[in-house]
TORKOL-4160 file (C-alpha; in steps of 0.2 Angstrom, whole numbers, padded with zeros to 4 digits, m for minus):
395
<pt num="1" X="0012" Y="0231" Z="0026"/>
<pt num="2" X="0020" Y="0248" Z="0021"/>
<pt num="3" X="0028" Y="0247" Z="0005"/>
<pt num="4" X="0045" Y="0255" Z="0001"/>
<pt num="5" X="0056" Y="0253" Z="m0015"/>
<pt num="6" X="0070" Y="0261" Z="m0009"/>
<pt num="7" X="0081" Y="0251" Z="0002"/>
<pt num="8" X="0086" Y="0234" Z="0002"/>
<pt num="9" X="0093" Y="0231" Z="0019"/>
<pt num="10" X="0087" Y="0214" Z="0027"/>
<pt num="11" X="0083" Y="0197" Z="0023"/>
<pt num="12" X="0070" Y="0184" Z="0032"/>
<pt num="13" X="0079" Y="0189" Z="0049"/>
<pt num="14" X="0074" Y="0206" Z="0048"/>
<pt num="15" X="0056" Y="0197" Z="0044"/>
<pt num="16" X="0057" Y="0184" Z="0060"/>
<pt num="17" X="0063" Y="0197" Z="0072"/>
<pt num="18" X="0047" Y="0211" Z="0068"/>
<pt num="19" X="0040" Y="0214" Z="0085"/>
<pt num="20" X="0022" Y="0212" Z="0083"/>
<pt num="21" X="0010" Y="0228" Z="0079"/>
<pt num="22" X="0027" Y="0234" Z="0068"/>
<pt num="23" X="0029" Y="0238" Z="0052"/>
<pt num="24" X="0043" Y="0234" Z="0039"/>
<pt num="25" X="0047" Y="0243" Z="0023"/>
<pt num="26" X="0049" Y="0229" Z="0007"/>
<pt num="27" X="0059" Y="0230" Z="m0008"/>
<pt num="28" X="0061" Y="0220" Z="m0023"/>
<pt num="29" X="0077" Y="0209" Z="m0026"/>
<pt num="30" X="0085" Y="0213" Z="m0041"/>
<pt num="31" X="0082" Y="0196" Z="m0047"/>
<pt num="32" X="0064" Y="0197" Z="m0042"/>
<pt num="33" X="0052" Y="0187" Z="m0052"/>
<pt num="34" X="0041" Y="0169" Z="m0054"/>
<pt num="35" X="0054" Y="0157" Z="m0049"/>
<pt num="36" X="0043" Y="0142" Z="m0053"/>
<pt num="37" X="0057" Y="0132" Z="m0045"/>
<pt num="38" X="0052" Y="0140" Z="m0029"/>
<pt num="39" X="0035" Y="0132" Z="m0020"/>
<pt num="40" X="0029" Y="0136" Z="m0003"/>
<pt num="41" X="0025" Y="0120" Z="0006"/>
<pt num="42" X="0014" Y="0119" Z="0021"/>
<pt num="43" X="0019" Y="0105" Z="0034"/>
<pt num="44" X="0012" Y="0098" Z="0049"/>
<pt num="45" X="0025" Y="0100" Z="0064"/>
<pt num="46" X="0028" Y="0080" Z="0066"/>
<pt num="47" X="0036" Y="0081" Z="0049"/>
<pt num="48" X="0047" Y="0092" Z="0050"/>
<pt num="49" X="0061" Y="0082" Z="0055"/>
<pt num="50" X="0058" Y="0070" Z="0042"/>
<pt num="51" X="0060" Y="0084" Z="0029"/>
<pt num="52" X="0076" Y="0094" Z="0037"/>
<pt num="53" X="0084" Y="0077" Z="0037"/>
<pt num="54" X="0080" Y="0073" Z="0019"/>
<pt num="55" X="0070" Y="0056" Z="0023"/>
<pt num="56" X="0053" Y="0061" Z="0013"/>
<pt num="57" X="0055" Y="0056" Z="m0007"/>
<pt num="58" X="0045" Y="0063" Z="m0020"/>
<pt num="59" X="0033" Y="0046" Z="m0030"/>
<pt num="60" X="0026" Y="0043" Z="m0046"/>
<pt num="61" X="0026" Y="0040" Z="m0065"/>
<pt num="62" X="0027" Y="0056" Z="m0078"/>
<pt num="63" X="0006" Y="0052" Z="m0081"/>
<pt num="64" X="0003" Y="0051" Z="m0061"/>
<pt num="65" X="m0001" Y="0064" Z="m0048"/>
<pt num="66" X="0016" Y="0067" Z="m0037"/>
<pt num="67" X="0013" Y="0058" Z="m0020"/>
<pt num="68" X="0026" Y="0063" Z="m0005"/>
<pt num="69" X="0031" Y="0048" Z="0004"/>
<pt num="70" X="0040" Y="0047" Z="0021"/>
<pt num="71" X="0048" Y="0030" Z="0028"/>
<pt num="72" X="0030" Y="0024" Z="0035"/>
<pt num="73" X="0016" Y="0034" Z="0026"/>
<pt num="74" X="0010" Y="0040" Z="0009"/>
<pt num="75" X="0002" Y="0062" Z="0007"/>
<pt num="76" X="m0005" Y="0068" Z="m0007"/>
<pt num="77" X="m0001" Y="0085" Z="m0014"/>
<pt num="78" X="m0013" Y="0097" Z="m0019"/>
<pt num="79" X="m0010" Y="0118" Z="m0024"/>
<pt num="80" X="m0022" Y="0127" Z="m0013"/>
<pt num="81" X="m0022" Y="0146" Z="m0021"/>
<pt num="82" X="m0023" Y="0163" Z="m0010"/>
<pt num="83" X="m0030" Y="0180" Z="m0012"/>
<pt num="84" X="m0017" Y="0188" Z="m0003"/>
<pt num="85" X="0001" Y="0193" Z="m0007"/>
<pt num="86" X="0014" Y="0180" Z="0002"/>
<pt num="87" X="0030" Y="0187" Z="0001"/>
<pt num="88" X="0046" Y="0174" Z="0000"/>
<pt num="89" X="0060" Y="0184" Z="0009"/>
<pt num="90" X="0075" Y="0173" Z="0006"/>
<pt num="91" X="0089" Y="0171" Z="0020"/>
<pt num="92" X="0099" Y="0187" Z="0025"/>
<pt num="93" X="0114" Y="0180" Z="0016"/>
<pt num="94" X="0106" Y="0177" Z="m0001"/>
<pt num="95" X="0095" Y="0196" Z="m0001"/>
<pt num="96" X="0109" Y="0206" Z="m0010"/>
<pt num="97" X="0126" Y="0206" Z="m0011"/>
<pt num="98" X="0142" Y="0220" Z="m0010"/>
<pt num="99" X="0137" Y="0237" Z="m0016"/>
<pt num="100" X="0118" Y="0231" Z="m0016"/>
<pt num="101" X="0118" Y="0228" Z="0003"/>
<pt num="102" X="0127" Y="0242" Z="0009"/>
<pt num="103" X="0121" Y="0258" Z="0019"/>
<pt num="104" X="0109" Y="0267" Z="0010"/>
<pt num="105" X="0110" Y="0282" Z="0020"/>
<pt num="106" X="0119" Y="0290" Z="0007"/>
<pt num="107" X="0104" Y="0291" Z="m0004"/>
<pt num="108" X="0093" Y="0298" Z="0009"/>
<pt num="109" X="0087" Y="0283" Z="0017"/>
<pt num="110" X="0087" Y="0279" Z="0038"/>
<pt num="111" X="0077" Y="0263" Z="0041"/>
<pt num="112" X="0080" Y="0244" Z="0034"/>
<pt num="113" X="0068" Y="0235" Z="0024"/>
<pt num="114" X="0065" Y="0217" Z="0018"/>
<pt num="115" X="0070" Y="0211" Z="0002"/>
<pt num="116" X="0055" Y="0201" Z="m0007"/>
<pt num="117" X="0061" Y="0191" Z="m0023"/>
<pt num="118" X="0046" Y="0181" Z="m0026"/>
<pt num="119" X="0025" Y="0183" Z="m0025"/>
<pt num="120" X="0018" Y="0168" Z="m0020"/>
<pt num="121" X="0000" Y="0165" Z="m0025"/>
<pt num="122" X="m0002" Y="0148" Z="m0015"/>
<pt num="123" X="0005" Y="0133" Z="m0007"/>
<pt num="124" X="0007" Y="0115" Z="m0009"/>
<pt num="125" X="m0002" Y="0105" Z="0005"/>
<pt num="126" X="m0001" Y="0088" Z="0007"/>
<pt num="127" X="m0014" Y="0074" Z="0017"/>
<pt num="128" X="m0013" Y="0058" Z="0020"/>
<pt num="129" X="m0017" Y="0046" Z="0010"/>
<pt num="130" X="m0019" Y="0026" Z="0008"/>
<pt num="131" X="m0006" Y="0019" Z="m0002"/>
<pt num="132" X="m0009" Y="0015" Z="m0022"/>
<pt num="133" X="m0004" Y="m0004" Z="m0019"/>
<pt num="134" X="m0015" Y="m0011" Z="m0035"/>
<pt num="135" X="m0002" Y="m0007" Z="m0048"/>
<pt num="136" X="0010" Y="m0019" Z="m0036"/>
<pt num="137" X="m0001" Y="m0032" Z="m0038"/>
<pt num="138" X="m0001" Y="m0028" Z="m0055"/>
<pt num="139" X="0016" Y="m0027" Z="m0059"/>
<pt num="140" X="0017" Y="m0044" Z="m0047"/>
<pt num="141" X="0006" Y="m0051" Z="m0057"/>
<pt num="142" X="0013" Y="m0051" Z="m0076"/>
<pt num="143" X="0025" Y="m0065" Z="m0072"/>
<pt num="144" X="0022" Y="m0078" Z="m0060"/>
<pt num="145" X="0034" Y="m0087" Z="m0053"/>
<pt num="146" X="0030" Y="m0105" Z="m0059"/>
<pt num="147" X="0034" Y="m0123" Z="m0061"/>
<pt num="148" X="0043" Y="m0120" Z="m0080"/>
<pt num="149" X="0055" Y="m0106" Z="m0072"/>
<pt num="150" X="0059" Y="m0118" Z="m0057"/>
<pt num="151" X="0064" Y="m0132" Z="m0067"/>
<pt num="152" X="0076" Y="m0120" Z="m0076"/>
<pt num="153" X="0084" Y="m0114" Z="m0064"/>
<pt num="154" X="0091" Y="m0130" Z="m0063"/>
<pt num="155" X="0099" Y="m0130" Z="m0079"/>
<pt num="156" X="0116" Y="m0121" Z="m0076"/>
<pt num="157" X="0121" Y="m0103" Z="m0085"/>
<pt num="158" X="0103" Y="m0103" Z="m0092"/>
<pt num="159" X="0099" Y="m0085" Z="m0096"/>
<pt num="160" X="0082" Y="m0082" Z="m0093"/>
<pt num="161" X="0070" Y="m0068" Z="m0096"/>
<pt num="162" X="0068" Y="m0055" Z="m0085"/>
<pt num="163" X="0055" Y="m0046" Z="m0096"/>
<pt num="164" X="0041" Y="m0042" Z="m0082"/>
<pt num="165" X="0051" Y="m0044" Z="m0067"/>
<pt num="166" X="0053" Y="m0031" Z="m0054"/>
<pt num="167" X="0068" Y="m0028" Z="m0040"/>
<pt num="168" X="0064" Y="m0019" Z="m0023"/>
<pt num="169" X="0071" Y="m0002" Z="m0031"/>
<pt num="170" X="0060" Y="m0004" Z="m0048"/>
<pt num="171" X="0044" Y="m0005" Z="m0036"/>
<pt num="172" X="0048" Y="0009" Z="m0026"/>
<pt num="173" X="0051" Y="0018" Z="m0041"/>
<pt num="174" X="0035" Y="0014" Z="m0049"/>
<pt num="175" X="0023" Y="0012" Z="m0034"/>
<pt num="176" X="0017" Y="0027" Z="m0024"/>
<pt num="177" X="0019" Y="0019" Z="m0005"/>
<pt num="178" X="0030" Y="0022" Z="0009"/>
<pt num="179" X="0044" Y="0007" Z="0010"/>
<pt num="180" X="0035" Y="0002" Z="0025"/>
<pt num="181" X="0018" Y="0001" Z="0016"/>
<pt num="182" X="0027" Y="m0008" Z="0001"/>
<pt num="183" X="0035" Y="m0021" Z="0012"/>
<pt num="184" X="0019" Y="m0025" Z="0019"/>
<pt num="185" X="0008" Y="m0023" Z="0001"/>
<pt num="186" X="0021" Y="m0037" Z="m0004"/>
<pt num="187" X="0019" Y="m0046" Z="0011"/>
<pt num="188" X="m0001" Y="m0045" Z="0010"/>
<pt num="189" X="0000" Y="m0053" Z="m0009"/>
<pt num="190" X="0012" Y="m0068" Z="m0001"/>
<pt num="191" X="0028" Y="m0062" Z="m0012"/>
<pt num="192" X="0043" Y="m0069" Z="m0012"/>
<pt num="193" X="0060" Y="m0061" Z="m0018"/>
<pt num="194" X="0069" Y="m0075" Z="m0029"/>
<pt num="195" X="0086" Y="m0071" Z="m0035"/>
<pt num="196" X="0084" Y="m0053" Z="m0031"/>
<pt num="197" X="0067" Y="m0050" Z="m0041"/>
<pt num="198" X="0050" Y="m0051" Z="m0030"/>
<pt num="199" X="0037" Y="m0063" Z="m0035"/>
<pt num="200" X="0022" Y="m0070" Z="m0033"/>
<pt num="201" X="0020" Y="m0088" Z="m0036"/>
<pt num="202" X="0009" Y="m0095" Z="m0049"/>
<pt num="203" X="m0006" Y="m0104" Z="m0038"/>
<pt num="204" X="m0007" Y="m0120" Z="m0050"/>
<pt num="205" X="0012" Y="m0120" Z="m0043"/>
<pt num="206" X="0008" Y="m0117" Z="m0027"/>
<pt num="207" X="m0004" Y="m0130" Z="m0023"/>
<pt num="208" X="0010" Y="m0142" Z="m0030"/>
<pt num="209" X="0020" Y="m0138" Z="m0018"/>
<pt num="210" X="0006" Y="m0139" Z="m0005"/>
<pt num="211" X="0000" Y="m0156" Z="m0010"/>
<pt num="212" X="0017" Y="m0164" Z="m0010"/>
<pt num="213" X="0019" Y="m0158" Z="0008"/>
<pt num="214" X="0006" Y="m0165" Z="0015"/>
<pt num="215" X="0009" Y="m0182" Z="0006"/>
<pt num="216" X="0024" Y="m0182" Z="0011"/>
<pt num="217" X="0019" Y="m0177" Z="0030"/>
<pt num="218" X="0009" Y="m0195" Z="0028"/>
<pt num="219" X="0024" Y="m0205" Z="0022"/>
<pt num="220" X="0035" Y="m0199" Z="0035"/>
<pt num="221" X="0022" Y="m0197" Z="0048"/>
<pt num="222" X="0027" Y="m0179" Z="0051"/>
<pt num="223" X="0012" Y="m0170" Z="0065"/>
<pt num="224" X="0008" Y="m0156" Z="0055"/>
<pt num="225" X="0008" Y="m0145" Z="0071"/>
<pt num="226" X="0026" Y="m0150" Z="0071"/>
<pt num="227" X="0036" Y="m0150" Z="0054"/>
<pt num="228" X="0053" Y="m0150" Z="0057"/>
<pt num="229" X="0063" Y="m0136" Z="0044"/>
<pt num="230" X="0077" Y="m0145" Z="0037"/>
<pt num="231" X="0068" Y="m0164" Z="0035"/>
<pt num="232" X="0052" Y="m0154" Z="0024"/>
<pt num="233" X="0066" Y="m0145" Z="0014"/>
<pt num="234" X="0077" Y="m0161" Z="0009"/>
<pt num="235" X="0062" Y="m0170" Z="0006"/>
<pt num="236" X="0052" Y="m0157" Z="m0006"/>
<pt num="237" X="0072" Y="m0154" Z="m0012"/>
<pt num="238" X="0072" Y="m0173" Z="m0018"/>
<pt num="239" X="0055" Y="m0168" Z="m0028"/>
<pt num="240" X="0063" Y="m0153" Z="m0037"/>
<pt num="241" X="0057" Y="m0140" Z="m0025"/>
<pt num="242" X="0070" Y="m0127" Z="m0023"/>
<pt num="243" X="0071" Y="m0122" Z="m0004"/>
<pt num="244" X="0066" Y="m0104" Z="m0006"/>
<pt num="245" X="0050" Y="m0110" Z="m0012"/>
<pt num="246" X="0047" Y="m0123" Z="0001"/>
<pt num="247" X="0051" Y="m0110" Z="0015"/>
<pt num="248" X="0039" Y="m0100" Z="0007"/>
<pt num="249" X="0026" Y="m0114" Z="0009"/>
<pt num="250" X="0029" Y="m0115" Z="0025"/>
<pt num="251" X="0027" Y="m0095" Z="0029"/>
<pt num="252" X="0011" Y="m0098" Z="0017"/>
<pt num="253" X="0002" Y="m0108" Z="0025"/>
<pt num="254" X="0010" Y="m0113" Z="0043"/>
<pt num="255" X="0019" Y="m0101" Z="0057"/>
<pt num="256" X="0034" Y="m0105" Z="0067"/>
<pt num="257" X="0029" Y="m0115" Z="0084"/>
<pt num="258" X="0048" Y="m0113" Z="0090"/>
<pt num="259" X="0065" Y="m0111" Z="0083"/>
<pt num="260" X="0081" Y="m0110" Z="0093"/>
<pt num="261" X="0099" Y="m0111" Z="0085"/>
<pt num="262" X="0099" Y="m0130" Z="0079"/>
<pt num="263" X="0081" Y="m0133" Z="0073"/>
<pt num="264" X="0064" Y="m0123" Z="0068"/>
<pt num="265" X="0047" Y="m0131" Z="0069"/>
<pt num="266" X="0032" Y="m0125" Z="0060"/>
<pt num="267" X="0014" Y="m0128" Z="0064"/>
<pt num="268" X="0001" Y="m0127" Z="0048"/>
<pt num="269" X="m0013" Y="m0116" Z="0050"/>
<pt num="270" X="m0029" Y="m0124" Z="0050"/>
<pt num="271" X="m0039" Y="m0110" Z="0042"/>
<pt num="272" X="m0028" Y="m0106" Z="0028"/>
<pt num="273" X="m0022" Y="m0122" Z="0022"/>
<pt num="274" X="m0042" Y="m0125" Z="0023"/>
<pt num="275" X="m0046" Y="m0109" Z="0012"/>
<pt num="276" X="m0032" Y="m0112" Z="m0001"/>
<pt num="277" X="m0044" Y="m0130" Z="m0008"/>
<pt num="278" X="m0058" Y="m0120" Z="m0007"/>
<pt num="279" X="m0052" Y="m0107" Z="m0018"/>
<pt num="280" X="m0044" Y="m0120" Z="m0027"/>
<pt num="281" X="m0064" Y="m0130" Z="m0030"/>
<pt num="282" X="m0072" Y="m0116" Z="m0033"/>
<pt num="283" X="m0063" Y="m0109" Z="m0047"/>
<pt num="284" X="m0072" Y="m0123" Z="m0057"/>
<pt num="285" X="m0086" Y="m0112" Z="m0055"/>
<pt num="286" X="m0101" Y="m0114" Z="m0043"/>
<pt num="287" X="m0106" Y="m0128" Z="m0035"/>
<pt num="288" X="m0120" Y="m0135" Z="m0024"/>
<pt num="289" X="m0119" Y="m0134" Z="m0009"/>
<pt num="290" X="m0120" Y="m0149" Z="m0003"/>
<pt num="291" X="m0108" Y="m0153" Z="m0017"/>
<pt num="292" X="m0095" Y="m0142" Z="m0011"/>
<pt num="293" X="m0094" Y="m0147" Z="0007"/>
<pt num="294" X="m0093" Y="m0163" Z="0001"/>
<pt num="295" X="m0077" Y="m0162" Z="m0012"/>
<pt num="296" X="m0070" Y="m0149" Z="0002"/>
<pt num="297" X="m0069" Y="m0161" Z="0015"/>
<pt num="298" X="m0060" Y="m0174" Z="0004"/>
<pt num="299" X="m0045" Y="m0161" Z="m0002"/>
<pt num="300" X="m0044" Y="m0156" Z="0017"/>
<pt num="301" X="m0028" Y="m0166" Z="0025"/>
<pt num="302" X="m0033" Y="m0179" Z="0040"/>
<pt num="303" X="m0035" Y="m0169" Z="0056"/>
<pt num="304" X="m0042" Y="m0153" Z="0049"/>
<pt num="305" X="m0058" Y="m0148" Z="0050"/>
<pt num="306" X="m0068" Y="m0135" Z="0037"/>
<pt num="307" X="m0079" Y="m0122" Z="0043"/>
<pt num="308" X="m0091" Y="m0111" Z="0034"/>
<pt num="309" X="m0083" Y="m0097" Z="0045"/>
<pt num="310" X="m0068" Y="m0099" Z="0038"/>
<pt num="311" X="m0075" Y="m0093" Z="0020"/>
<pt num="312" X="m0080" Y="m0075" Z="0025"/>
<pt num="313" X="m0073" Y="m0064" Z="0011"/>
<pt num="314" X="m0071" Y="m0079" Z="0001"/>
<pt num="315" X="m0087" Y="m0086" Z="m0006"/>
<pt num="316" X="m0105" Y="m0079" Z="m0010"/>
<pt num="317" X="m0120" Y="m0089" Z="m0009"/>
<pt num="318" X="m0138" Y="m0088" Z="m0016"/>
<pt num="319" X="m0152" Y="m0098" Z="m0016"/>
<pt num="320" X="m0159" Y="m0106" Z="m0032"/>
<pt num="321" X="m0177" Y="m0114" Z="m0028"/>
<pt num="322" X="m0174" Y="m0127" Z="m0015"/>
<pt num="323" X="m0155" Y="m0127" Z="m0018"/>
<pt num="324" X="m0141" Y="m0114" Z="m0012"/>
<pt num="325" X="m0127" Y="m0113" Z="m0021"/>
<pt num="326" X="m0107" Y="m0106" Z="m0018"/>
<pt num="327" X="m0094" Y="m0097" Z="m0027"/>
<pt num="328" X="m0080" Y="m0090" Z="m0026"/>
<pt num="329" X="m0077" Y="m0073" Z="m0023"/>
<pt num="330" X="m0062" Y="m0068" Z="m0014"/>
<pt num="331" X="m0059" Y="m0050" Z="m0008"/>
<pt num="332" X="m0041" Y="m0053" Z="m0013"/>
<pt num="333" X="m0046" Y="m0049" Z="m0031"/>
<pt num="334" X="m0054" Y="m0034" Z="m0026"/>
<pt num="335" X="m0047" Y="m0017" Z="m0030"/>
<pt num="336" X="m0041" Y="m0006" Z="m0013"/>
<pt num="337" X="m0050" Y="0010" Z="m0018"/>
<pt num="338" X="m0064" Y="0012" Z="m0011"/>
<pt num="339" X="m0076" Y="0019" Z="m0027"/>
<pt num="340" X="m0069" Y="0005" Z="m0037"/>
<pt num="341" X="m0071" Y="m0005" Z="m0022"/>
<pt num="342" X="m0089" Y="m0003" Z="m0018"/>
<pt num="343" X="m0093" Y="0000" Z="m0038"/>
<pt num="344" X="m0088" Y="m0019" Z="m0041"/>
<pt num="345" X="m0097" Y="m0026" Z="m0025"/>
<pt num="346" X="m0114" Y="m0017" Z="m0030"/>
<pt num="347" X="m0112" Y="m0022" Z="m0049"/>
<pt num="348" X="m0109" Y="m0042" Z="m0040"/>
<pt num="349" X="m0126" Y="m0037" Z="m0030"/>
<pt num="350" X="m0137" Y="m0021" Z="m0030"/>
<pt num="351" X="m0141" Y="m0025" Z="m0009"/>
<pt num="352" X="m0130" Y="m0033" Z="0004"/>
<pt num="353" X="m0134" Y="m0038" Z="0021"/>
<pt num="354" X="m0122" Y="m0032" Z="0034"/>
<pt num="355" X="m0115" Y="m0050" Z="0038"/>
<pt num="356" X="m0110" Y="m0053" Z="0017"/>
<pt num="357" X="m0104" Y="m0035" Z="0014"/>
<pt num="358" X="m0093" Y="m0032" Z="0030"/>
<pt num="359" X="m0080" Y="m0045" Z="0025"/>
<pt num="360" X="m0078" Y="m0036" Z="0009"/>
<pt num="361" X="m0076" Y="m0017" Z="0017"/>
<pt num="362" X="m0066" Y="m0022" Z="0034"/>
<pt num="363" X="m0051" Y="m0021" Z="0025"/>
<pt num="364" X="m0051" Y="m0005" Z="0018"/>
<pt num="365" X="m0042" Y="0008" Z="0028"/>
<pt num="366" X="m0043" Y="0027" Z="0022"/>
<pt num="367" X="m0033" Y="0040" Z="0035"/>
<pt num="368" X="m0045" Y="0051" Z="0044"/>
<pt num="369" X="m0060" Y="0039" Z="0037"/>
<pt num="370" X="m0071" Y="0027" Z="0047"/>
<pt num="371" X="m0078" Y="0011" Z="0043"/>
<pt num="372" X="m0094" Y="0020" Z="0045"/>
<pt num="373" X="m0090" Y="0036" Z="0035"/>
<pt num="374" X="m0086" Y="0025" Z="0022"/>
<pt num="375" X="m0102" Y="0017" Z="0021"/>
<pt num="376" X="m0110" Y="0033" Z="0023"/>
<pt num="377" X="m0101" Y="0042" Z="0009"/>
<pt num="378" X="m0104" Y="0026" Z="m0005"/>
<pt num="379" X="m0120" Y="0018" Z="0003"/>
<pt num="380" X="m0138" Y="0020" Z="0006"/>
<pt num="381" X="m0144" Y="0012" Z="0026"/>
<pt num="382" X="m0160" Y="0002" Z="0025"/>
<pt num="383" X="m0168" Y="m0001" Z="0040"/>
<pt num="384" X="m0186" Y="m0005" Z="0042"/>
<pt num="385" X="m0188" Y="m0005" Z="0060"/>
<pt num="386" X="m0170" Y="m0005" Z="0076"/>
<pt num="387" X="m0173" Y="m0026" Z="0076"/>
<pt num="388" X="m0170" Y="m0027" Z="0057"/>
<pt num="389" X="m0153" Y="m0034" Z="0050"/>
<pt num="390" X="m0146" Y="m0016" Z="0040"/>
<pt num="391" X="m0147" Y="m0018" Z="0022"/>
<pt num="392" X="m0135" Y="m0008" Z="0009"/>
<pt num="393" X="m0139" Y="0001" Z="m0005"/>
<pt num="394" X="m0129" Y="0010" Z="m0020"/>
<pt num="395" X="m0127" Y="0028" Z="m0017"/>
């Protein structure tokens, strides 16, 4: 590009309308200089809209790396430096003003040249990335909502402590996710929002609750494929439950069967009411067995039937001479990044057969990374022969 000092004429337009193969004189605006307040940002075309309409917001704490979030999805940002001299030419009716903009003819010049009032030396690029939902749980996680609080509630013009407590706008101010990726981080930890703060509700709580449905599902002889709404909530009422909780009970461990504008009916789920007493054993610590089945089939209500299946994710076993033992380990607990991820699995064990390691990876979901490139980049492949069950290996 020909350089000329001389005469500042046009602005981007003069830039935008440059046939191609032409050349255009520059010249410096006369408030030409770092602008750090000024960054270029390169986007991918399907955003656009997003940020011309001013729907993408800018996430994350003073000691964080920025993250850009739209309604849906979560980008990194990262400076990516060039050689070459990127000239920001601003609009034509923000070059130069008045006397600066006029005809130059005067002084001996004929042609029109674009006025430059920044070099940049890069761009901000941004790429997808998986939302950073372990500080929600976190956060969640400092105060539980429990069986103390709920029986304050009751006590009228109690103030309570809100130390530790978090509304919808604290979260999206502190977590880097999408609203869309928040709503379903919170959805995945089974939060509930109670009196306008989310929670998540202490489990020695929570199998209260549970434990008093079902006992009360025998004395009223309630089908546990067909609870009716309003009857569980007066009964678990007349216990003290407050009917926020006990809706989120039902959401917990059932789904609605049917629901028109009079009654809804909820049907428990088999495999989760199942799964909530053998977390519930096993934080005793390990067990036989033989044991386990045994005490697990006990809790279980009448009707329901436990399966090992059920526990994939859930529990590791190991044999111990002629014995095998179980205990719990629940993928819930596990961090969502995938090098923390796989750091703690191959601390817990230094191989893994494909079978006991893929309910702990399935989960995971990076943007623009495979279940397999995952395992290839954190994983070494053991194979001894194509009939062999894979084993993995710390990278």
């Amino acid at each position: 590009m020909e350089q000329h000092l001389m005469c500042p004429k046009g602005g981007a337009g003069s830039v935008l309308n440059l046939n191609p193969g032409s050349a255009l004189s520059i010249a410096y605006h006369t408030k030409y200089g770092p602008h750090d307040d000024i960054l270029l940002l390169e986007l991918d075309e399907k955003l656009l809209p997003d940020v011309t309409n001013q729907r993408v917001f800018l996430r994350g704490q003073p000691d964080e790396d920025a993250v850009l979030c739209t309604q849906s999805k979560t980008y990194a940002i990262k400076f990516v430096g060039t050689s070459n001299s990127v000239c920001l030419v601003p609009p034509s009716n923000q070059s130069e003003t008045g006397k600066e903009l006029q005809d130059c003819a005067g002084n001996g010049c004929d042609h029109e040249a674009a006025i430059v009032i920044k070099l940049a030396s890069g761009s901000m690029e941004i790429v997808e990335v998986a939302p950073r939902l372990d500080k929600l749980k976190s956060l969640l996680s400092q105060a539980p909502y429990g069986i103390e609080e709920a029986s304050e509630m009751e006590v009228e013009g109690m103030e309570r402590d809100k130390t530790g407590l978090y509304k919808w706008d604290d979260l999206v101010n502190e977590v880097q996710a999408s609203d869309e990726e928040l709503r379903s981080g919170l959805q995945a930890l089974s939060a509930v929002e109670i009196d306008g703060y989310w929670r998540i509700i202490d489990n020695s709580y929570m199998d209260m609750i549970l434990r008093m449905l079902l006992h009360n599902s025998v004395l009223m002889d309630w089908p546990l494929n067909a609870l009716d709404q309003d009857e569980v909530f007066g009964v678990l009422a007349s216990d003290g439950f407050p009917r926020k909780v006990a809706h989120h009970c039902l959401s917990m461990y059932g789904d609605k069967s049917e629901e028109d504008g009079s009654k809804c009916i909820w049907k428990l789920d088999e495999k989760r009411v199942c799964v909530h007493f053998a977390r519930n054993i096993l934080r005793e610590g390990k067990m036989k067995m033989e044991k386990f089945i045994e005490e697990w089939s006990r809790r279980i209500p009448p009707g329901m039937e436990a399966s090992l299946q059920m526990l994939d994710g859930e529990v590791l076993t190991e044999k111990l001479g002629i014995d095998t033992w179980v205990r719990g380990f629940s993928v819930s607990s596990l961090p969502s990044t995938p090098s923390e991820r796989f750091s703690i699995l191959f601390k817990e064990r230094p191989r893994w057969d494909w079978k006991d390691l893929q309910p702990y990876i399935r989960d995971l979901s990076i943007p623009g990374l495979s279940l397999e490139g995952l395992l290839l980049k954190y994983t070494r492949r053991v194979q001894p022969n194509p009939d062999a069950e894979p084993v993995f290996t710390a990278r």
